[in-house]
C-alpha positions in Angstrom: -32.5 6.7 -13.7 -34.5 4.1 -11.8 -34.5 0.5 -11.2 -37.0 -1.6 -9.4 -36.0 -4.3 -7.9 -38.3 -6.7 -10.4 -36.3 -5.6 -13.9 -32.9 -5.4 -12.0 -30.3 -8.4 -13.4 -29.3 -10.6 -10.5 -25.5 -10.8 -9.7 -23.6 -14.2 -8.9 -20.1 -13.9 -8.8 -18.4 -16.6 -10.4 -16.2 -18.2 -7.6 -12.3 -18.0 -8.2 -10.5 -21.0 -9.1 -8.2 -21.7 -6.0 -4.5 -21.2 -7.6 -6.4 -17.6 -8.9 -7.6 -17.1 -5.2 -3.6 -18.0 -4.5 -2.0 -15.7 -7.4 -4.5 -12.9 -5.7 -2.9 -13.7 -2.2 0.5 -13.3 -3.3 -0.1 -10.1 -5.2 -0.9 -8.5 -2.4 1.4 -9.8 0.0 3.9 -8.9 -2.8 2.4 -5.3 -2.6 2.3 -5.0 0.9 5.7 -5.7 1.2 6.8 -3.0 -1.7 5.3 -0.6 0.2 6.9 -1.4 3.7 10.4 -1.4 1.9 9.2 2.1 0.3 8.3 3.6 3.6 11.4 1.8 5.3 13.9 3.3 2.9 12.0 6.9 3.4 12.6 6.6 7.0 16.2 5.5 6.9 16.3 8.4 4.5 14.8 11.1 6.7 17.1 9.6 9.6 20.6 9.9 8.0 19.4 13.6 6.8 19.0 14.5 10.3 22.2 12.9 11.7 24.1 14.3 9.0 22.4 17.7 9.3 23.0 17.9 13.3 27.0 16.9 12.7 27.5 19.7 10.1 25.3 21.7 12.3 22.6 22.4 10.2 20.1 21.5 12.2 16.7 20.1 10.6 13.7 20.0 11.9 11.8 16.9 10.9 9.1 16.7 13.1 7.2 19.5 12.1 
């Protein structure tokens, strides 16, 4: 399928009402922080595997 430029409909965005442009920010600040907590928690996760591992001695290998 083509389109020429001449027949194509022209796109204007329709500009966001500022407490929308706000609600936007904070979703994804809100998001951002979610997933910092998410990957946080993984790492505390990972890093009380290994210690407990190493004092039972089974030792895991988490860098590979």
């Amino acid at each position: 399928m083509q389109v020429s430029a001449a027949n194509a409909a022209q796109y204007t965005p329709r500009p966001a009402a500022s407490s929308e442009a706000a609600a936007a920010i904070v979703d994804l600040t809100q998001l951002a922080v979610a997933q910092t907590n998410a990957k946080a928690t993984a790492a505390a996760g990972a890093a009380l595997s290994q210690a407990t591992g190493e004092l039972t001695g089974v030792l895991v290998n988490i860098s590979a």
